[in-house]
DODRENSE-730061 format. One record per residue: x, y, z of N, C-alpha, C in turn. Coordinates in steps of 0.02 Angstrom, whole numbers, padded with zeros to 5 digits, always signed. Each point is the difference from the previous one (the first is absolute). Layout:
<rs>
XYZXYZXYZ/...
</rs>
This chain:
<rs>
+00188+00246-00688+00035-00063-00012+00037-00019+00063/+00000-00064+00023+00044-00025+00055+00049+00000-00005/+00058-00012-00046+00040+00007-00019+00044+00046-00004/+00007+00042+00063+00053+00055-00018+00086+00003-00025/-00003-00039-00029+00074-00026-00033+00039+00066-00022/+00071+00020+00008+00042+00067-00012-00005-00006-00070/+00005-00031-00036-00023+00015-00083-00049+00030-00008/-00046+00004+00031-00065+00038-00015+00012+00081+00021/-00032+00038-00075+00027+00078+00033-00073-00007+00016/+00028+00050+00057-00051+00046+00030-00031+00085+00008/-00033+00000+00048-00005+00099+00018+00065+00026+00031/+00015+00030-00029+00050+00053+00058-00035-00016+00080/-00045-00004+00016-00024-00008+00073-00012-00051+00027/+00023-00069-00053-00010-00063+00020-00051-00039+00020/-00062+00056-00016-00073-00055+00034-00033-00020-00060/+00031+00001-00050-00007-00036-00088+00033-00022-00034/-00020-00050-00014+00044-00055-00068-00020+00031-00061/+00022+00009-00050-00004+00015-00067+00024-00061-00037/-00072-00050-00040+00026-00043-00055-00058+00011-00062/+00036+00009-00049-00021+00006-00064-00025+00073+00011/+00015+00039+00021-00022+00097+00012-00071+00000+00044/-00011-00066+00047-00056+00014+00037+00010-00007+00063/-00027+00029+00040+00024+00025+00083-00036-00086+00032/+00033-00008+00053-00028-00064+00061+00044+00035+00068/-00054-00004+00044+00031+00005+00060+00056-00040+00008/+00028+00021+00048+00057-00066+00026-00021-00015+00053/+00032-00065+00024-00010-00027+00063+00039+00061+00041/-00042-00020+00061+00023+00053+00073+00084-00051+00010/+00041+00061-00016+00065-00038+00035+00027-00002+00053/-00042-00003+00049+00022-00015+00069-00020-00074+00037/-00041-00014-00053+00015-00056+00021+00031-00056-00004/+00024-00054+00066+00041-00038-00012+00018-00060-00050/+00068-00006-00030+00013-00052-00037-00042-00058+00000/+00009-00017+00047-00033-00081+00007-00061+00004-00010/-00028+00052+00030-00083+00009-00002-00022+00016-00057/+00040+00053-00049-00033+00015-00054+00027-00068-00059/+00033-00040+00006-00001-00051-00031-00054-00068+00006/-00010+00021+00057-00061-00035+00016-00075+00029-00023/-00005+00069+00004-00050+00034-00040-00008-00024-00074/+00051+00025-00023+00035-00034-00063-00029-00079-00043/+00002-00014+00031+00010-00079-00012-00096-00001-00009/-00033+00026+00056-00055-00010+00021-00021+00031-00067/+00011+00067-00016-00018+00034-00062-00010-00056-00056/+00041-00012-00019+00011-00050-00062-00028-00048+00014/-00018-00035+00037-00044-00047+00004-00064+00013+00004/-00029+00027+00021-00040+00064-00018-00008+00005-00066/+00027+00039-00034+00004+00007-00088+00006-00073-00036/+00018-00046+00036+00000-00063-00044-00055-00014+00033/-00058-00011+00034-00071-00033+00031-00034+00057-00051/-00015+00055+00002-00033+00054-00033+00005-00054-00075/+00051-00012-00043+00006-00013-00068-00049-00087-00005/-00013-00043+00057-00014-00057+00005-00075+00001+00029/-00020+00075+00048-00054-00020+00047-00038+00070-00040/+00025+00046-00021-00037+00071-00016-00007+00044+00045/-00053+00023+00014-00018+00036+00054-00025-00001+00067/+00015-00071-00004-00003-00029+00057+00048-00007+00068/+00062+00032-00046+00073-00019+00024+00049+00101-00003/-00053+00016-00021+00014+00108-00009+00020+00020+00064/-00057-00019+00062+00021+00009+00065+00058-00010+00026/+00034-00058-00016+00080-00013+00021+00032+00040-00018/-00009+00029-00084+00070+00055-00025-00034+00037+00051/-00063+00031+00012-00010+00094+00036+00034-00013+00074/-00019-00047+00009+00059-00012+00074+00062-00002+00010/+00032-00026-00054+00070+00020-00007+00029+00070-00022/-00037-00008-00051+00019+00084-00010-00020+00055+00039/-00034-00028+00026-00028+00085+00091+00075-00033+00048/-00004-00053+00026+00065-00008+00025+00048+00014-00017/+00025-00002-00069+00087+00025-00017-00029+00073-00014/-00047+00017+00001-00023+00091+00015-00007+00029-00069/+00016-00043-00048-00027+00013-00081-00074+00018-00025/-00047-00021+00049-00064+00030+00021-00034+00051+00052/-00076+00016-00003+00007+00008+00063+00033+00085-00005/+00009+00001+00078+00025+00070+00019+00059+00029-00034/+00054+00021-00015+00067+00023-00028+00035-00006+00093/+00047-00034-00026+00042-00029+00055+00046+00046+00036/+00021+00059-00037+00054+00046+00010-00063+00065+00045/-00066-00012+00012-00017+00032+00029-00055+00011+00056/+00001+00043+00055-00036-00047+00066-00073-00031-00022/+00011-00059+00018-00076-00068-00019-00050+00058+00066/-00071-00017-00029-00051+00010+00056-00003-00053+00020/-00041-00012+00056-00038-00057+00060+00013-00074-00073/-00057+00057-00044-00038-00080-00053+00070-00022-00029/+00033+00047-00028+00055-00026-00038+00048-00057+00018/+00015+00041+00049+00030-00049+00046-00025-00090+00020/-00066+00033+00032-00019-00080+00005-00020-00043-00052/-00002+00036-00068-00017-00030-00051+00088-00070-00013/+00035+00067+00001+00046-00032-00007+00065-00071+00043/-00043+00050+00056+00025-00050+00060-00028-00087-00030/-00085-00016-00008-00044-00039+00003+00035-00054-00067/+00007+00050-00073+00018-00025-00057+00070-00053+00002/+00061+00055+00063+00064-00041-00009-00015-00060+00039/-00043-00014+00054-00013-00048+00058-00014-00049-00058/-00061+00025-00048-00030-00066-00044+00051-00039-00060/+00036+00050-00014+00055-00023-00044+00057-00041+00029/+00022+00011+00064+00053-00046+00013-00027-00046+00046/-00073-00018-00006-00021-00056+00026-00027-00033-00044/-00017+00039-00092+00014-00063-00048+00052-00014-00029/+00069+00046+00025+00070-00032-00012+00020-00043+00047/-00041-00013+00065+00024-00072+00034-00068-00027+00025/-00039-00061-00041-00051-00007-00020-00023-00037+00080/+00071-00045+00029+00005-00049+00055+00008+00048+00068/+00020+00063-00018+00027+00056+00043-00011+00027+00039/+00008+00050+00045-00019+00089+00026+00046+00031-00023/-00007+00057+00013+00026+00063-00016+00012+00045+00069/+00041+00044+00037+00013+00036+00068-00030+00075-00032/-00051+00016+00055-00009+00077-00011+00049+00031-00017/+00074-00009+00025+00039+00044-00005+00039+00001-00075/-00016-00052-00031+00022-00014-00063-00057+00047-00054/-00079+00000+00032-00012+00035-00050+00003+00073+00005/+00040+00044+00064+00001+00037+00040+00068+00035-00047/+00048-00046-00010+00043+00031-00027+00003-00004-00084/-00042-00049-00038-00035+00028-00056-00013+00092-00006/-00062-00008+00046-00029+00068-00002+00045+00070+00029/+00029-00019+00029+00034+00046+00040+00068+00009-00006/+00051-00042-00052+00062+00016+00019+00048+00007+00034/+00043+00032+00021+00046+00000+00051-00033+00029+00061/-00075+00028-00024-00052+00059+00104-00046-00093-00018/+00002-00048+00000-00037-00061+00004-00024-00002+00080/+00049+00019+00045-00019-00048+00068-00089+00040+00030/+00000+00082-00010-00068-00004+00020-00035-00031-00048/-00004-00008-00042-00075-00022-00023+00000-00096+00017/+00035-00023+00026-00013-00071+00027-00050-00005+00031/-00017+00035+00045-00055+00019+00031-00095+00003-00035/+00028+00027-00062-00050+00035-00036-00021-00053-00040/+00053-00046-00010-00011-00069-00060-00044-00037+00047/+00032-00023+00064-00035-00045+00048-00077+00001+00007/-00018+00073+00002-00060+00042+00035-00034-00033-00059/+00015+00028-00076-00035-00002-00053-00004-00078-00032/+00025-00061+00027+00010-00047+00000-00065-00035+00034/+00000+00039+00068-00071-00037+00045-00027+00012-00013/-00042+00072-00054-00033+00036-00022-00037-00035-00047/+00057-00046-00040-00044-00024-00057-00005-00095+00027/+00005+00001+00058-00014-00068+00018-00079-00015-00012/-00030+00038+00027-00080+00006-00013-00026-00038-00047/+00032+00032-00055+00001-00014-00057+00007-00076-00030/+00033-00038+00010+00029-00072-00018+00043+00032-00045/+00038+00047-00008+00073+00015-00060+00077-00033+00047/-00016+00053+00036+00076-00031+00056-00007-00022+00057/+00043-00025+00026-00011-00026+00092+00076+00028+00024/-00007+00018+00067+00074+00015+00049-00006-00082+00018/+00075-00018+00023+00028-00068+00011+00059+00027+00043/-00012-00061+00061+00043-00005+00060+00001-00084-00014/+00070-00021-00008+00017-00089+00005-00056+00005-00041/-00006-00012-00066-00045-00003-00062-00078+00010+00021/-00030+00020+00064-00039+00013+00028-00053+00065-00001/-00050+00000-00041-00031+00076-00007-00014+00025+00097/+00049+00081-00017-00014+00045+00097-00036+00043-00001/-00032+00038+00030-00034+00070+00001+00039+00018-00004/-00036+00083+00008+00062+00059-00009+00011+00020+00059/-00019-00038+00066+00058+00000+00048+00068-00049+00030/+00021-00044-00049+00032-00036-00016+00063+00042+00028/+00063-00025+00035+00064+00022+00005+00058-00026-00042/+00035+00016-00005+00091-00027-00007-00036-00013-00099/+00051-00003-00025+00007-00027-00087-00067-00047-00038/-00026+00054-00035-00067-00047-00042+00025+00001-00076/-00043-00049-00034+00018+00009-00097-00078-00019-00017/+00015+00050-00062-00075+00007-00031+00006-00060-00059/-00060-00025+00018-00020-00069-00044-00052+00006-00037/-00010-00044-00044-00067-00008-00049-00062-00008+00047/-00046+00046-00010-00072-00022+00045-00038-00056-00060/-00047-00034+00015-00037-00031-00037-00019+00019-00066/-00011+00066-00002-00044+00043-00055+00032+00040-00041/+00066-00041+00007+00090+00042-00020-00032+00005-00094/+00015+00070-00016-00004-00029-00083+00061-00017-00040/-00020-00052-00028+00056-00037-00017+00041+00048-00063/
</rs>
C-alpha cells in the first residue's frame, strides 16, 4: 500500500504494513517527501485509470509501485544490476506521468532509488536513460533539446515518442 500513514501497524522491522491481518510491503522510506508524494499521487491515478481503462492502465500502478519499492526487489536490501535499473526506469516513467508538460532530473530519480548514498547513481540514471533512447521510451534533454551521451553540464530526462502513456 502507498500509504504508509502511522496508524497503520506494522512489522517490528518496518518493511510491512499489516491491514485487516494481511502483510503489504511498505514503501522504501528513504525516499524524499516531495518525491514520494509525487509517486503517490501518480499511484492513485493509476488506480483510478485501471477502474475506467482496465488493463490497459495496470502498467501505471506496476510502475509506481516498483518506484515507491512496494514491488519489484525488497528495498531494505542490496538491488542487483536488473533491480536497480528496473527501478531506476519505472520512477523516470512515473514522474514524467506526474508532469505530463514536464521532465524529471536524473538526480531526482537518483534519490528515489538511492536515498541519502543518491549522488553515485546519477550517473547510472543518465547512462540508463541513453540506454533506452533507442528505444522511443525516453530522451536526455539539454535546453529541451534531445544530447548524446556525450553531452556536458545539466541534462533532464523527457518523454521519447514511444513514451507509454
Amino acid at each position: 500500500m502507498a500509504s504508509d500513514r502511522d496508524d497503520v501497524e506494522r512489522t517490528p522491522d518496518g518493511r510491512y504494513l499489516v491491514v485487516d491481518g494481511r502483510r503489504w510491503r511498505a514503501s522504501d522510506p528513504g525516499i524524499p517527501d516531495t518525491l514520494r508524494a509525487e509517486l503517490v499521487a501518480e499511484l492513485m491515478s493509476a488506480r483510478r485509470a485501471v477502474r475506467t481503462e482496465g488493463d490497459a492502465a495496470r502498467h501505471r500502478v506496476q510502475d509506481a509501485k516498483v518506484a515507491l519499492g512496494e514491488r519489484g526487489e525488497p528495498w531494505w536490501d542490496e538491488p542487483s544490476a536488473a533491480g536497480l535499473a528496473e527501478r531506476m526506469v519505472a520512477t523516470a516513467r512515473v514522474l514524467l506521468r506526474h508532469r505530463p508538460e514536464g521532465t524529471t532530473c536524473p538526480s531526482e530519480v537518483a534519490r528515489v532509488v538511492g536515498g541519502e548514498s543518491w549522488r553515485p547513481l546519477t550517473a547510472r540514471v543518465r547512462a540508463l536513460v541513453h540506454d533506452r533512447t533507442g528505444g522511443g521510451e525516453l530522451q536526455v534533454l539539454q535546453r529541451g533539446e534531445p544530447v548524446d551521451r556525450d553531452a556536458r553540464g545539466p541534462v533532464r530526462i523527457g518523454r521519447g515518442p514511444r513514451f507509454p502513456g
